[in-house]
C-alpha positions in Angstrom: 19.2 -20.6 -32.5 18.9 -17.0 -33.3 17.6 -15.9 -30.1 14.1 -15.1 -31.3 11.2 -17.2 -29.0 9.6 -19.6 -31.2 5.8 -19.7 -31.9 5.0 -22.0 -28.7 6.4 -19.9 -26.5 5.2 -17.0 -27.8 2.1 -18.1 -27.3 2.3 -19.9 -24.1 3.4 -16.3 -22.9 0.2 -15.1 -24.5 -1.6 -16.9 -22.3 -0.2 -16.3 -18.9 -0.8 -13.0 -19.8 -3.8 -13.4 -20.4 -4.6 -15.2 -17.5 -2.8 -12.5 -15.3 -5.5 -10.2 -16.9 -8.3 -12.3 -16.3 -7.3 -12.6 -12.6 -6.7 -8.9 -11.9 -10.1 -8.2 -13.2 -11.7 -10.3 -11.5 -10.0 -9.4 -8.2 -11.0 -5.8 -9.4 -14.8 -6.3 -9.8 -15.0 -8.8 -6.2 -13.3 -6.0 -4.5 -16.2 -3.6 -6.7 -18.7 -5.9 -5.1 -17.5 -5.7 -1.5 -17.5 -1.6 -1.6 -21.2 -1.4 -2.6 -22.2 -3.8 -0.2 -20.3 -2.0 2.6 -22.1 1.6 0.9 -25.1 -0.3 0.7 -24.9 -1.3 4.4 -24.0 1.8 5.6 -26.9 3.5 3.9 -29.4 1.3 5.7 -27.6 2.1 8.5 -28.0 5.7 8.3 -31.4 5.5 7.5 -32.1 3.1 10.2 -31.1 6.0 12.7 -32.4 8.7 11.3 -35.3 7.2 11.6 -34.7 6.2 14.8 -32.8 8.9 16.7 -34.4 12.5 17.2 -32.5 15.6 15.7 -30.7 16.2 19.0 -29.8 12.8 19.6 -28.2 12.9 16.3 -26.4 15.8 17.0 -24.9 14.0 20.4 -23.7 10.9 18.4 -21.9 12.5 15.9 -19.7 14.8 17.9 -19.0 11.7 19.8 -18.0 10.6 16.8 -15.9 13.2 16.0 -14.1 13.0 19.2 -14.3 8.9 19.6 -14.7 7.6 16.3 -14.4 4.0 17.8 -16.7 4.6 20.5 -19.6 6.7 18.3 -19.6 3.4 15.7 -20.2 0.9 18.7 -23.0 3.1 19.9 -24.3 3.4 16.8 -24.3 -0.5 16.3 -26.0 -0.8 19.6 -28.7 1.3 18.9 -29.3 -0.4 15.4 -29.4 -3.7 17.0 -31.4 -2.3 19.5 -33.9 -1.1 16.2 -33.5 -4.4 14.7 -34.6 -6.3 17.8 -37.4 -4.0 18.1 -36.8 -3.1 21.5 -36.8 0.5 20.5 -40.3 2.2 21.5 -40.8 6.0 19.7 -37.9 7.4 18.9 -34.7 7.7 20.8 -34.5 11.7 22.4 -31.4 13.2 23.9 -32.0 11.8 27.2 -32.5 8.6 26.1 -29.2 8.6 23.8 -27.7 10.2 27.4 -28.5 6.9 28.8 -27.2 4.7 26.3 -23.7 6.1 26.5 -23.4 6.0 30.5 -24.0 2.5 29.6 -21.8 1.9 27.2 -19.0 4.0 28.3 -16.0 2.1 29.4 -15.8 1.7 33.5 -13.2 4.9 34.7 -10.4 3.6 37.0 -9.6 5.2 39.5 -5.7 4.6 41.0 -5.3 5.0 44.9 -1.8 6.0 45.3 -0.3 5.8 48.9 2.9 7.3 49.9 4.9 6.1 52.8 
């Protein structure tokens, strides 16, 4: 043996390689697919509440955003479900998008402390 791989092996080693190939691009263009769903998703979204929510309104949600990133993406899901469901009369003004946060915001507890 001269230490050379023989013509079988070369060519088995061809095709894993191959294959590797094969998978990786695949796994590439699924994980393609699943980013221009979630753009695509997101666009509706933000049409949804523009279309939905006034300028103000808007403007409220996306400095809660800012400072609660968590909490500005569930209000914004509420409000699109509430669009979806069609439970949304006219547009939704400041006051309105004042309303919807009291109620979605998180109960504050309050700690009595007693010394004795």
């Amino acid at each position: 043996m001269s230490g050379e791989p023989s013509d079988e092996e070369l060519e088995k080693l061809r095709e894993e390689k191959m294959e590797q190939l094969q998978d990786r691009q695949e796994g590439e263009a699924a994980e393609e697919a699943r980013e221009k769903q979630r753009e695509q998703r997101e666009a509706q979204k933000k049409a949804m509440l523009r279309k939905h929510l006034t300028d103000e309104a808007r403007k409220r949600l996306n400095t809660i955003k800012m400072s609660k990133p968590e909490f500005g993406e569930q209000v914004e899901q509420q409000v699109v479900a509430l669009a979806q469901s069609g439970r949304i009369q006219g547009r939704i003004d400041d006051e309105k998008m004042k309303a919807i946060l009291k109620e979605l915001q998180p109960e504050e507890q309050s700690y009595d402390i007693r010394r004795r």
